[in-house]
C-alpha positions as CSV (number, residue, x, y, z in Angstrom):
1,X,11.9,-64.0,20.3
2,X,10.2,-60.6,20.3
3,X,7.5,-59.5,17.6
4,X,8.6,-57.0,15.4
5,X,6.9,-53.8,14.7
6,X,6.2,-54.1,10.7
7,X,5.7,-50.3,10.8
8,X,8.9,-48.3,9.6
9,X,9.3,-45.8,12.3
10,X,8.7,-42.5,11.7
11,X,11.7,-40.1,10.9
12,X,11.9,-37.4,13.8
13,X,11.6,-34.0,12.5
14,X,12.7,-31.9,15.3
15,X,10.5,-28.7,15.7
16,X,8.9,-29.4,12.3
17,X,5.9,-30.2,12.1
18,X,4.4,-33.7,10.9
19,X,1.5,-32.7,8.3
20,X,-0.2,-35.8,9.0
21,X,-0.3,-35.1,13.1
22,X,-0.9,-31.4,12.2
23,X,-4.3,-32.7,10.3
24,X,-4.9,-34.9,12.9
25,X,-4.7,-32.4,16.0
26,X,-6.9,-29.9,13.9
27,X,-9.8,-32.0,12.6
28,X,-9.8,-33.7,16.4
29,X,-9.9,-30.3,17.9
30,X,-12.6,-29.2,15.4
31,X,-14.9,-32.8,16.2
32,X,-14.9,-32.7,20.0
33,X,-15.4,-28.9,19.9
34,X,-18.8,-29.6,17.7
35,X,-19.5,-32.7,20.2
36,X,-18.7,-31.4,23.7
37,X,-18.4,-27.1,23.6
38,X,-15.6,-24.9,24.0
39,X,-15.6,-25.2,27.7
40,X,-15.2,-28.8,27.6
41,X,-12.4,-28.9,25.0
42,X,-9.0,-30.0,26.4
43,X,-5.8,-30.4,25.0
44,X,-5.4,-34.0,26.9
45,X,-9.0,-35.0,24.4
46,X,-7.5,-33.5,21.4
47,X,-4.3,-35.2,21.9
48,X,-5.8,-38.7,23.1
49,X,-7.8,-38.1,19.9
50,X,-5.4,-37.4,17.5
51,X,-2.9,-40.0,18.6
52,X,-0.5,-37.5,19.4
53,X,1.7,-36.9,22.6
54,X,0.3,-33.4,24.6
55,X,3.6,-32.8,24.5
56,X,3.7,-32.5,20.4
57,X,0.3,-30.2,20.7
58,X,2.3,-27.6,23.1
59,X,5.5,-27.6,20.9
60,X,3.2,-26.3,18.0
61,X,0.4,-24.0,19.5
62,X,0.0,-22.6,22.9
63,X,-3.5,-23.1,23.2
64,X,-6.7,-24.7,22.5
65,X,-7.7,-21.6,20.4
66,X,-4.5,-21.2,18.9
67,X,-5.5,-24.9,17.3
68,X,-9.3,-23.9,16.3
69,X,-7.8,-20.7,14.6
70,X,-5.9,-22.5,12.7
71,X,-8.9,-24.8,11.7
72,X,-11.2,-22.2,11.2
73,X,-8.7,-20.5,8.9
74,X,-7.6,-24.0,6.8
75,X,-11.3,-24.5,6.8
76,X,-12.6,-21.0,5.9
77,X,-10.5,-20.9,3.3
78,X,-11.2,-24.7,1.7
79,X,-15.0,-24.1,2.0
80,X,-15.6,-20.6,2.0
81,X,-13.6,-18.2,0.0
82,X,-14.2,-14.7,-0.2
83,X,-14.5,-14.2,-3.9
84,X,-12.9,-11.2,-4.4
85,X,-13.4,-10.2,-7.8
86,X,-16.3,-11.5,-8.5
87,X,-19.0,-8.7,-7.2
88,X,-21.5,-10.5,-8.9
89,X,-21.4,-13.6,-6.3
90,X,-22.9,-11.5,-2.8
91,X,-25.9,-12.9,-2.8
92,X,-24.1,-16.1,-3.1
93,X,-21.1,-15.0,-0.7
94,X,-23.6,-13.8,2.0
95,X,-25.9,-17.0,1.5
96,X,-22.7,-19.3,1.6
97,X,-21.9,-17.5,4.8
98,X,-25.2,-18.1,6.5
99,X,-24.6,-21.9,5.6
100,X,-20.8,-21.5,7.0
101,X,-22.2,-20.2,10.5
102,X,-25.5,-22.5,10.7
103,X,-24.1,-26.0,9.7
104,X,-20.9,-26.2,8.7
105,X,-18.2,-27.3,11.8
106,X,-15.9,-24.8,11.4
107,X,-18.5,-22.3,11.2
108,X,-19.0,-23.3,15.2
109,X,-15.6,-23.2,15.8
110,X,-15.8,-19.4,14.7
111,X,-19.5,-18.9,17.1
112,X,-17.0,-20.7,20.0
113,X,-14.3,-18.3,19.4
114,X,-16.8,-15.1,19.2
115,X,-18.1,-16.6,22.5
116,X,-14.5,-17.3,23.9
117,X,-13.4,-13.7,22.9
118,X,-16.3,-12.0,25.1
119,X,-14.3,-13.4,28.3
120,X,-10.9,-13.1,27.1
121,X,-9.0,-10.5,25.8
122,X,-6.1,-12.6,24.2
123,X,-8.9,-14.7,22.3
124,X,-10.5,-11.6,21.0
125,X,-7.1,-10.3,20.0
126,X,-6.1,-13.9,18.0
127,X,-8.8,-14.2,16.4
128,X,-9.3,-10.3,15.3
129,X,-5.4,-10.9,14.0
130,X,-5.4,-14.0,12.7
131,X,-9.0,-14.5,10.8
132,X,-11.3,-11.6,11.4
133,X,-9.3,-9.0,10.3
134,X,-7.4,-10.8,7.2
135,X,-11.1,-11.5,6.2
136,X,-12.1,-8.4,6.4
137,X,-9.9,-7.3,3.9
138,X,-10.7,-9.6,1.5
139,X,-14.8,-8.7,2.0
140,X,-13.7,-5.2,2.4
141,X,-12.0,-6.1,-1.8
142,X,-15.6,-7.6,-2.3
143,X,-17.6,-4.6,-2.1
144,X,-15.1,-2.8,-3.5
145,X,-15.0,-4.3,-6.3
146,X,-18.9,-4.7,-6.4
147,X,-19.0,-0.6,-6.0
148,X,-16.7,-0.1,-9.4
149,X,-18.8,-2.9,-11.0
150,X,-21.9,-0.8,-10.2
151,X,-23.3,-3.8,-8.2
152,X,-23.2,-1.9,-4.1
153,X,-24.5,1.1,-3.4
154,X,-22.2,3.9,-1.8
155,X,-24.5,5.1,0.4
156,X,-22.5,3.2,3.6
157,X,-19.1,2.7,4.1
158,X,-17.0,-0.9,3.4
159,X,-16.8,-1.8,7.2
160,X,-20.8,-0.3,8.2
161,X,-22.2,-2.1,5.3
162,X,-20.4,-5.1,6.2
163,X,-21.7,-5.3,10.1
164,X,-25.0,-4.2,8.6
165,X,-25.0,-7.4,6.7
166,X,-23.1,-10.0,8.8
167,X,-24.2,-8.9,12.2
168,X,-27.9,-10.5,11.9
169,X,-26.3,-13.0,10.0
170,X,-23.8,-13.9,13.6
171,X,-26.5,-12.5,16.4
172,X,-29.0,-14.8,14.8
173,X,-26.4,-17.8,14.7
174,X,-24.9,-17.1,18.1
175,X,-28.2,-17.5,19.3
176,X,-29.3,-21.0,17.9
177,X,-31.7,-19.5,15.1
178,X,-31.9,-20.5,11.9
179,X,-31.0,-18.1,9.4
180,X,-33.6,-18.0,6.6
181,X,-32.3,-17.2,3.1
182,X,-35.0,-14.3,2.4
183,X,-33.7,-12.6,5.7
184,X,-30.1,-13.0,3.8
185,X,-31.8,-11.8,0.7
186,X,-33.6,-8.5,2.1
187,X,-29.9,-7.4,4.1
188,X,-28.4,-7.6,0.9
189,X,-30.5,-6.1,-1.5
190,X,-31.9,-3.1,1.5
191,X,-28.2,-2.4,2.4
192,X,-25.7,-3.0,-0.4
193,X,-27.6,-3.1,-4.0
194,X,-26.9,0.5,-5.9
């Protein structure tokens, strides 16, 4: 006589998406990223490591940086919120996102995707859609709110006093340095205390 499979089968969900293969596919993708590079990520190591069918990872993203998009955005916005109206956090904000690029995963899934979008134009164009320019916003609120709270200075605009602050902040990471917390500390308080 046959064994019997004691698992219940799962219930097919048609084009839905199963939350628990969804998690699966995203932390995989976000592991072998951090283990083997951008370049090396395939969709056949995500699958085989997610315990998911290829076929299930095409139905739901077209792409390997569709999926680290989505887990730099779940990610971002578990571990590293913008905190909007709170003006008195920068320091911390700015700090936090030093951290976030330096030694947190996701923070190299967003280095990989920077990378990725010097070489393609349809990666550049995700991500500015789908993270970099939502988050803007929300940092964009930040110093906003920090400028009515008397806490920025006026003397640059939202976006150029942003770059001012985050570009060391990315060039540094991008290029394996370590970003020291007084470097943080002197961006902020040269470019956005009043």
């Amino acid at each position: 006589m046959p064994a019997v499979n004691s698992q219940p089968r799962r219930a097919r969900s048609g084009n839905q998406r199963d939350e628990a293969a969804r998690l699966a596919v995203l932390h995989a993708a976000d592991d072998l990223l951090v283990e083997h590079g951008f370049a090396r990520l395939t969709i056949e190591a995500i699958a085989r490591r997610a315990g998911v069918a290829k076929q299930t990872i095409y139905r739901w993203w077209p792409s390997k940086v569709e999926i680290l998009l989505d887990t730099l955005i779940e990610d971002s916005e578990k571990r590293f919120a913008v905190p909007v109206d709170k003006p008195s956090e920068l320091r911390g904000y700015f700090r936090g996102y030093a951290r976030f690029v330096t030694r947190d995963p996701a923070g190299k899934v967003l280095l990989a995707l920077i990378a990725e979008a010097q070489h393609s134009p349809e990666t550049a164009k995700s991500l500015h859609d789908r993270y970099l320019g939502p988050r803007r916003e929300l940092e964009r609120d930040l110093l906003a709110c920090g400028i009515e709270a008397g806490e920025v200075s006026t003397a640059l605009d939202l976006d150029a006093a942003l770059d001012a602050v985050i570009g060391p902040i990315v060039y540094r990471a991008l290029t394996g340095a370590s970003v020291p917390r007084a470097l943080v500390d002197a961006l902020v308080d040269g470019l956005l205390k009043a």
